[in-house]
Backbone as JSON Lines, residues from 0, in Angstrom:
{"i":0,"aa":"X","n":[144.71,101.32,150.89],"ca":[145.8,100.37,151.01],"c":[146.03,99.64,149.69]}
{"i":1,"aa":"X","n":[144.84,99.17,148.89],"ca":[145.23,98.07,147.68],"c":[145.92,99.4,146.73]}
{"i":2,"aa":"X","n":[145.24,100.93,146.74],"ca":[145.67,101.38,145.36],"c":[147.33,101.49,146.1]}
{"i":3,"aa":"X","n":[147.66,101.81,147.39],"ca":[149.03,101.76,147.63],"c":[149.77,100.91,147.26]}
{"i":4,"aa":"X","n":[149.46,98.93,147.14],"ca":[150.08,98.48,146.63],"c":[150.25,98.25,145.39]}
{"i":5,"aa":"X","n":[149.6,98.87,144.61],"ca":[148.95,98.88,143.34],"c":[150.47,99.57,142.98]}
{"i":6,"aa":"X","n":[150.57,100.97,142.97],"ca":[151.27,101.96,142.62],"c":[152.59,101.15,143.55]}
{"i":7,"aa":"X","n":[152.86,100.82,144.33],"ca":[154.17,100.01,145.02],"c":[154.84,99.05,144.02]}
{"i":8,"aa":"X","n":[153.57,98.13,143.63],"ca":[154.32,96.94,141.88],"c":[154.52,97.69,141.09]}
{"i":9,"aa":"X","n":[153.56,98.77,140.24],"ca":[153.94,99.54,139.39],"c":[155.62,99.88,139.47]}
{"i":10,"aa":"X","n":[155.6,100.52,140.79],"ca":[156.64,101.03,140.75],"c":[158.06,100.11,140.79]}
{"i":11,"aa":"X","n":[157.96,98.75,141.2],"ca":[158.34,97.63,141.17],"c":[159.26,97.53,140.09]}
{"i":12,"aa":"X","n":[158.01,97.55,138.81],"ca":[158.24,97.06,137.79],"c":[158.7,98.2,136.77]}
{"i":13,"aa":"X","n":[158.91,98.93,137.22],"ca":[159.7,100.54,136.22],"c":[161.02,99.95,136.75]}
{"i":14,"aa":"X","n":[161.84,99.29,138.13],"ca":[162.55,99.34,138.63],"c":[163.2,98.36,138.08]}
{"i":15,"aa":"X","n":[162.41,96.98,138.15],"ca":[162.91,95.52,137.36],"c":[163.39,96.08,135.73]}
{"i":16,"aa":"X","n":[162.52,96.76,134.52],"ca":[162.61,97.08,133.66],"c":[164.07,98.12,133.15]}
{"i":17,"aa":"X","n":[164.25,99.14,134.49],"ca":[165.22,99.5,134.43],"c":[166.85,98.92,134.52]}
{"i":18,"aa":"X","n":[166.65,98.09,135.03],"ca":[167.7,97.25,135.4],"c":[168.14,96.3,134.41]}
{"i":19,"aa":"X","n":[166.69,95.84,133.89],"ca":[167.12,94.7,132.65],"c":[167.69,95.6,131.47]}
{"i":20,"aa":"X","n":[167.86,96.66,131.76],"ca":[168.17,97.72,130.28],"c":[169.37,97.74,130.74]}
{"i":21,"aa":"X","n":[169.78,97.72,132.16],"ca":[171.41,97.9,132.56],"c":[172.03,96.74,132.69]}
{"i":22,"aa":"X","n":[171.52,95.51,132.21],"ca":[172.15,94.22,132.66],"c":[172.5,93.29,130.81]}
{"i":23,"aa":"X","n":[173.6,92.86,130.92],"ca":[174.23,92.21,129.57],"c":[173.51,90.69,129.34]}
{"i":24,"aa":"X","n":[173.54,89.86,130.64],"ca":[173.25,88.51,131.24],"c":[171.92,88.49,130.61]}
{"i":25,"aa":"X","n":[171.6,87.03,129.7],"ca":[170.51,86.72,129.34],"c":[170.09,85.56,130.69]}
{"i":26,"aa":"X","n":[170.91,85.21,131.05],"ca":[170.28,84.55,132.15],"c":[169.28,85.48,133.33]}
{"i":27,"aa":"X","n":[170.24,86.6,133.4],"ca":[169.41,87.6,134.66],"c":[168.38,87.96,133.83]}
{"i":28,"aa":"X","n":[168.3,88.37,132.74],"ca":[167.27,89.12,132.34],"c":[166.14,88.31,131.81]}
{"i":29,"aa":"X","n":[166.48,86.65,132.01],"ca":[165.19,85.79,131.88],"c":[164.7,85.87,133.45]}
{"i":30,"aa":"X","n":[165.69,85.68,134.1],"ca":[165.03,85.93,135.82],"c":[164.16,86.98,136.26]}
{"i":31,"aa":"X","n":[164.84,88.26,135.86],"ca":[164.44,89.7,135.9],"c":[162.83,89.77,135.04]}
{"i":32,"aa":"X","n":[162.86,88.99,133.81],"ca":[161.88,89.15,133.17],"c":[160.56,88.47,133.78]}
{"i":33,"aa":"X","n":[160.3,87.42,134.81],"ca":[159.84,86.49,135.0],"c":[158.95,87.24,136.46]}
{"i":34,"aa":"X","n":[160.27,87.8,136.83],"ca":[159.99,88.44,138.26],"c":[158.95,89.72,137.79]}
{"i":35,"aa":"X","n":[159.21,90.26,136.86],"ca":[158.23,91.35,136.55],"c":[156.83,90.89,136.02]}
{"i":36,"aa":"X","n":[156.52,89.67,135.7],"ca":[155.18,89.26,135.13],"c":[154.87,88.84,136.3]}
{"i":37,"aa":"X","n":[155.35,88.07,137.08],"ca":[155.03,88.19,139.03],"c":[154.2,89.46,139.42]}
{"i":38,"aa":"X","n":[154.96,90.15,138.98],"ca":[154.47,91.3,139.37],"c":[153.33,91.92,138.69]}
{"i":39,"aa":"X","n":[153.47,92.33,137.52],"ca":[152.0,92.27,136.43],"c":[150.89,91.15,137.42]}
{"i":40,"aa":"X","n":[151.15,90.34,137.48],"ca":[149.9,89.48,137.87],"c":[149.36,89.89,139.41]}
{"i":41,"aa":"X","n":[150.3,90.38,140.16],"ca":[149.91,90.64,141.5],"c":[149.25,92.0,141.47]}
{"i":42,"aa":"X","n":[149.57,92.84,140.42],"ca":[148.67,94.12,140.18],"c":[147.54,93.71,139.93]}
{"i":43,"aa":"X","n":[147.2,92.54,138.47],"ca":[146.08,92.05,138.21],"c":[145.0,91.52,139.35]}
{"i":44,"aa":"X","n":[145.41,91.38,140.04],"ca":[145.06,90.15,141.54],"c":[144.67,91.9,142.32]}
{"i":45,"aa":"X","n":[145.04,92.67,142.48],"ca":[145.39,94.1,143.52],"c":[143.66,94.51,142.8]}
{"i":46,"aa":"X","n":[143.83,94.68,141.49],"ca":[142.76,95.52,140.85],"c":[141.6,94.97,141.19]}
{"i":47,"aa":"X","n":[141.43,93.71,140.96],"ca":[140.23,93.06,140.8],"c":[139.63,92.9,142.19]}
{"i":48,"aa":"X","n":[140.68,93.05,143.25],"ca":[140.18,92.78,144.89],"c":[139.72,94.27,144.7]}
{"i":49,"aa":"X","n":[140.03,95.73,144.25],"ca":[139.44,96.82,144.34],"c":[138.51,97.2,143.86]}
{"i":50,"aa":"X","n":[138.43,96.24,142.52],"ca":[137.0,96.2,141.86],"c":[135.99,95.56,142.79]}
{"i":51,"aa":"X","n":[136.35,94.68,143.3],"ca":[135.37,94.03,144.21],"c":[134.3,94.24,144.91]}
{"i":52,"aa":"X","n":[135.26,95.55,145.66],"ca":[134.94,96.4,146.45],"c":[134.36,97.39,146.01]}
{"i":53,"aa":"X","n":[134.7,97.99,145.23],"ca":[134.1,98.72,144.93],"c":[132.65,98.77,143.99]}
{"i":54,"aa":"X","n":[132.61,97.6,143.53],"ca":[131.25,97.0,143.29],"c":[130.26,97.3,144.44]}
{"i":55,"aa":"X","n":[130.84,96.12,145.31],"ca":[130.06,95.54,146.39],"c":[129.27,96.88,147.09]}
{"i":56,"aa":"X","n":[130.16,98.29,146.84],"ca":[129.62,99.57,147.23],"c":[128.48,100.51,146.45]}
{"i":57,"aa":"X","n":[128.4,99.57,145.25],"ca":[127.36,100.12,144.08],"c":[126.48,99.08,143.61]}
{"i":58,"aa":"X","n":[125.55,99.41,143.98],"ca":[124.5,98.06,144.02],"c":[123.25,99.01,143.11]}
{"i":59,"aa":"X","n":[123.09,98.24,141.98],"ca":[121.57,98.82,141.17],"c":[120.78,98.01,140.72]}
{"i":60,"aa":"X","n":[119.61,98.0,141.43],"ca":[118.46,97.59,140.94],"c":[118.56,96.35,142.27]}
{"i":61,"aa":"X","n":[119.56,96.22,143.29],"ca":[119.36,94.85,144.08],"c":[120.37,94.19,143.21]}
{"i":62,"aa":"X","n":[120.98,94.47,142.11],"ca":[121.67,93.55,141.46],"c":[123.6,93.63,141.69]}
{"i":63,"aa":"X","n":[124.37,92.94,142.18],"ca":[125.29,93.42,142.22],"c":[126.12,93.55,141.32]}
{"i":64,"aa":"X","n":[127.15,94.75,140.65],"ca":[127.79,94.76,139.15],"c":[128.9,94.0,139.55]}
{"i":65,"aa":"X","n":[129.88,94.05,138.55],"ca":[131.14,93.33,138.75],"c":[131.76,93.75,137.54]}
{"i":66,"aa":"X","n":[133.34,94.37,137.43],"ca":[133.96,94.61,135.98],"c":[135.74,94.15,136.81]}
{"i":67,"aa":"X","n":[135.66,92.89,136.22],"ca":[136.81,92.01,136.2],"c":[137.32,92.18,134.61]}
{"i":68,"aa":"X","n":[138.55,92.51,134.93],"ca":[139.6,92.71,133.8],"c":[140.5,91.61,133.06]}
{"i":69,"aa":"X","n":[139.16,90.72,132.66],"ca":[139.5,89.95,131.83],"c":[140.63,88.89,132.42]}
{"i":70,"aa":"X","n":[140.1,88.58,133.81],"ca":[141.01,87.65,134.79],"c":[141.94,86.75,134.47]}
{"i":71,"aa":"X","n":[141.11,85.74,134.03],"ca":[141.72,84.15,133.79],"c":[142.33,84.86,132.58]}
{"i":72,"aa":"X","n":[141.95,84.76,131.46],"ca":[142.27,85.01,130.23],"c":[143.62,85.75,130.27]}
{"i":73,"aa":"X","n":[143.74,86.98,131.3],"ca":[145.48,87.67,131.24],"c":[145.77,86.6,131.84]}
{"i":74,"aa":"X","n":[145.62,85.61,133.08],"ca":[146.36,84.83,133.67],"c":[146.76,83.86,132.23]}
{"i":75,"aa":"X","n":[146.16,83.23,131.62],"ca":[146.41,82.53,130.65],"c":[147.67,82.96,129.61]}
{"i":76,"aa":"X","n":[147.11,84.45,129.46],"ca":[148.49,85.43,128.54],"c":[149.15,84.82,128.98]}
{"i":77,"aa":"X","n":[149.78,85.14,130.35],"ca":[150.98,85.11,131.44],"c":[151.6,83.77,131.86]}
{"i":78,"aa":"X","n":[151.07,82.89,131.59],"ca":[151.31,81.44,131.82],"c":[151.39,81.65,132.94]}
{"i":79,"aa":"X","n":[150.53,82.22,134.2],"ca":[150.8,82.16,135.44],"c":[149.62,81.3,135.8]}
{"i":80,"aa":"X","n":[149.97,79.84,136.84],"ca":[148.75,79.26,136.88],"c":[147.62,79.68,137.58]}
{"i":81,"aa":"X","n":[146.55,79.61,137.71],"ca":[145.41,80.05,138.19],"c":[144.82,79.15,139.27]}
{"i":82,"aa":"X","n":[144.75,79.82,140.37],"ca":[144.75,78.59,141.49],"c":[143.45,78.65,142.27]}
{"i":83,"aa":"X","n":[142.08,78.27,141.82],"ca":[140.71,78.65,142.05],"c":[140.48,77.95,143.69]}
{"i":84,"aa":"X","n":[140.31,79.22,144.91],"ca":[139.66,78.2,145.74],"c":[138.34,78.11,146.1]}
């Protein structure tokens, strides 16, 4: 299910990208542009719940791994706020 939505934003965002190539409006294409880092971040958010998991399924030594893709830090790129609960 996550790599489905995974490949669903991807595909999202070929779609947003395409469009901003067909659109004149700097207004839409600040909208358009905004909506696609939405999206970047909800992939980011997709991966890391699959990493999770897929950790949680590989356990060595008793120790559990973890390979987070540089979380906060792209959130930071992105000026998307980071909302810790």
């Amino acid at each position: 299910m996550l790599i489905t939505d995974i490949k669903s934003e991807k595909d999202a965002i070929h779609q947003y990208k395409l469009r901003r190539s067909m659109i004149c409006a700097n207004a839409v294409n600040a909208v358009l542009a905004r909506i696609i880092q939405d999206e970047e971040y909800h992939i980011m958010v997709l991966q890391d719940l699959l990493d999770e998991l897929d950790d949680s399924a590989h356990v060595e030594g008793g120790v559990r791994k973890r390979n987070i893709h540089g979380g906060r830090k792209e959130l930071a790129r992105m000026q998307v706020p980071y909302c810790k609960k």
